[in-house]
C-alpha positions as CSV (number, residue, x, y, z in Angstrom):
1,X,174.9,37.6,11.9
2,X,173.9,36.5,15.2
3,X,174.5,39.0,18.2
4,X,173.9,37.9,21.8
5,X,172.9,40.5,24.2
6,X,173.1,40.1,28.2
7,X,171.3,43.0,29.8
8,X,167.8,42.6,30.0
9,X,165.3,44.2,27.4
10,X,163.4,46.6,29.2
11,X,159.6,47.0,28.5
12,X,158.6,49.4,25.2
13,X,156.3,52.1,26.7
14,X,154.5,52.9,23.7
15,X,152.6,55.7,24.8
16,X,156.1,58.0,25.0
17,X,156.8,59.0,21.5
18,X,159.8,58.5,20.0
19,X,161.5,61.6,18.8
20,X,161.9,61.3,14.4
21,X,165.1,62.2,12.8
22,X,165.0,65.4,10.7
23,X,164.4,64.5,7.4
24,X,166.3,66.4,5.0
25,X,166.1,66.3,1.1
26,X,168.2,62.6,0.2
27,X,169.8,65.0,-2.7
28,X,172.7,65.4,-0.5
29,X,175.1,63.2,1.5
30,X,175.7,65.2,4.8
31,X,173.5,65.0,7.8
32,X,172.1,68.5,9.7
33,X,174.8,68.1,12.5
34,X,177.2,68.5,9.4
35,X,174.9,71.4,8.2
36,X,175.5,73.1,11.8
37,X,178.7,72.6,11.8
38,X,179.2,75.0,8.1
39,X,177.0,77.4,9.6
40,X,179.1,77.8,12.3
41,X,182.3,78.1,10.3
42,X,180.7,80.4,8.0
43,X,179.2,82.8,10.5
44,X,181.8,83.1,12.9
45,X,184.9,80.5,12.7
46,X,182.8,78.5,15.1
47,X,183.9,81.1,17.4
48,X,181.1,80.4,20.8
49,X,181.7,84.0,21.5
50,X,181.4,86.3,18.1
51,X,179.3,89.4,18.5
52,X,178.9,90.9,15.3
53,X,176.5,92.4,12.6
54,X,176.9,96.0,15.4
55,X,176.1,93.7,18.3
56,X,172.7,92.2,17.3
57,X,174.1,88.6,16.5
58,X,175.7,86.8,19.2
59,X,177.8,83.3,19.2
60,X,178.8,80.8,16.8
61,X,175.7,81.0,14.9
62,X,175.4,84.8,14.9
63,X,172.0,84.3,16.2
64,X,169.9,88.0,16.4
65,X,167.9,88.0,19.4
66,X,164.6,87.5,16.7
67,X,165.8,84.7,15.5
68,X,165.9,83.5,19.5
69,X,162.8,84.7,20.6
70,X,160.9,82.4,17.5
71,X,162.8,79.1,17.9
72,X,161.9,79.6,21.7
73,X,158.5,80.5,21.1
74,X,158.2,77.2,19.0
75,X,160.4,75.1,21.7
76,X,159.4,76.9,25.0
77,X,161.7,73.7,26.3
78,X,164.8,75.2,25.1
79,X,163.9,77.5,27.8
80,X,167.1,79.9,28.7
81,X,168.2,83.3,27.6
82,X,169.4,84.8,24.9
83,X,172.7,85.1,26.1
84,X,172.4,82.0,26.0
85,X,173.5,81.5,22.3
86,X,177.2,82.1,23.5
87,X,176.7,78.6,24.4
88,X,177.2,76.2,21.0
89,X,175.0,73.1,22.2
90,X,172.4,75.5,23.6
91,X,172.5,77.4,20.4
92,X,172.5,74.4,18.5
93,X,168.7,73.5,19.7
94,X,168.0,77.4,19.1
95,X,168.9,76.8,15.3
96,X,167.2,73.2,15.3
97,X,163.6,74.6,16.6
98,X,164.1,77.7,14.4
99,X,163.9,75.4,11.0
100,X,161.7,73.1,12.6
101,X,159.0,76.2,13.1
102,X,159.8,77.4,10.3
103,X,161.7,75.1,7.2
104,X,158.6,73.1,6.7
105,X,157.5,71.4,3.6
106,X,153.8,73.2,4.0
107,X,155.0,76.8,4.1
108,X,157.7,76.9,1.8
109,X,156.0,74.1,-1.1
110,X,158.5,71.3,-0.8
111,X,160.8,69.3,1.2
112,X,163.3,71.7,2.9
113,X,167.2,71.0,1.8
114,X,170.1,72.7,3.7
115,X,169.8,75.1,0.7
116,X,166.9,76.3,2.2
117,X,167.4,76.4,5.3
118,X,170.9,78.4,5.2
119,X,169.1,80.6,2.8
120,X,166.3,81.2,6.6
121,X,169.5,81.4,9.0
122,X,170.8,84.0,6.8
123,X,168.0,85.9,5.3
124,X,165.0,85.2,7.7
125,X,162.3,82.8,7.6
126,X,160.1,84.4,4.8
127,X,163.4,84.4,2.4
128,X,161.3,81.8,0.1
129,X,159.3,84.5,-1.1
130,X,162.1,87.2,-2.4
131,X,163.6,84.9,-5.1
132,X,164.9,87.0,-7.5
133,X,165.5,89.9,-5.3
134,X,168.7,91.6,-3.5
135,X,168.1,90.0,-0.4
136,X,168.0,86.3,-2.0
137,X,170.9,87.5,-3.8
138,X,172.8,88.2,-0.8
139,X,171.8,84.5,0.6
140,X,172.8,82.8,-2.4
141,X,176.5,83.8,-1.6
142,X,176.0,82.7,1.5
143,X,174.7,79.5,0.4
144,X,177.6,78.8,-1.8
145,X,179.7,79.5,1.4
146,X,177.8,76.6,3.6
147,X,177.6,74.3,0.9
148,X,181.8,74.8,0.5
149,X,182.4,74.1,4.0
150,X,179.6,71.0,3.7
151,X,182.3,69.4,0.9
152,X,185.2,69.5,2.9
């Protein structure tokens, strides 16, 4: 297939990297735009702005202001405050730096899936290491819950 293209090509700049895409386990069809999207639903109806948990979560992702205060330690672009998170796109990038710091392949032993990573927005980031407790417990359900919304 031949394409023709009339605007000029403008110049590489190789020393400005290009940002990667997240890589996420190939075990599953969906993308992590369609993970935020189930996390949204699941925490608050994607509902920009939920309070809940007695006021310590705020917006569509229920985000406590712990949760803020890492993603924006890791991404001090994000910038902002935590009020902030009423705002879904700005929330979005909370959520995005907060697996980024911490849904790595070297501190949880292997390629992060959205498993994972629902299992950190709900339980914290050091969830990996309670399996078999209450807490995991409690994120399993919630797992289930993503992964339903993921499949419709």
């Amino acid at each position: 297939m031949n394409i023709a293209f009339d605007a000029e090509i403008e110049e590489f700049d190789q020393t400005t990297p290009i940002a990667e895409p997240r890589t996420i386990s190939l075990e599953n069809k969906h993308n992590f735009d369609d993970f935020l999207r189930a996390i949204r639903i699941v925490e608050s109806n994607d509902t920009p702005m939920a309070i809940g948990d007695g006021g310590k979560a705020i917006g569509a992702y229920q985000i406590w202001k712990s949760y803020w205060k890492d993603a924006v330690g890791f991404d001090p672009s994000i910038g902002g405050c935590y009020e902030d998170c009423y705002n879904v796109d700005y929330a979005s990038r909370v959520v995005r730096a907060y697996m980024d710091r911490y849904a790595t392949a070297e501190r949880i032993g292997h390629e992060p899936t959205f498993e994972d990573m629902a299992r950190m927005h709900n339980g914290g980031c050091n969830i990996h290491k309670k399996k078999g407790t209450e807490a995991w417990n409690n994120t399993t359900n919630y797992w289930i819950k993503v992964q339903k919304q993921m499949n419709q």
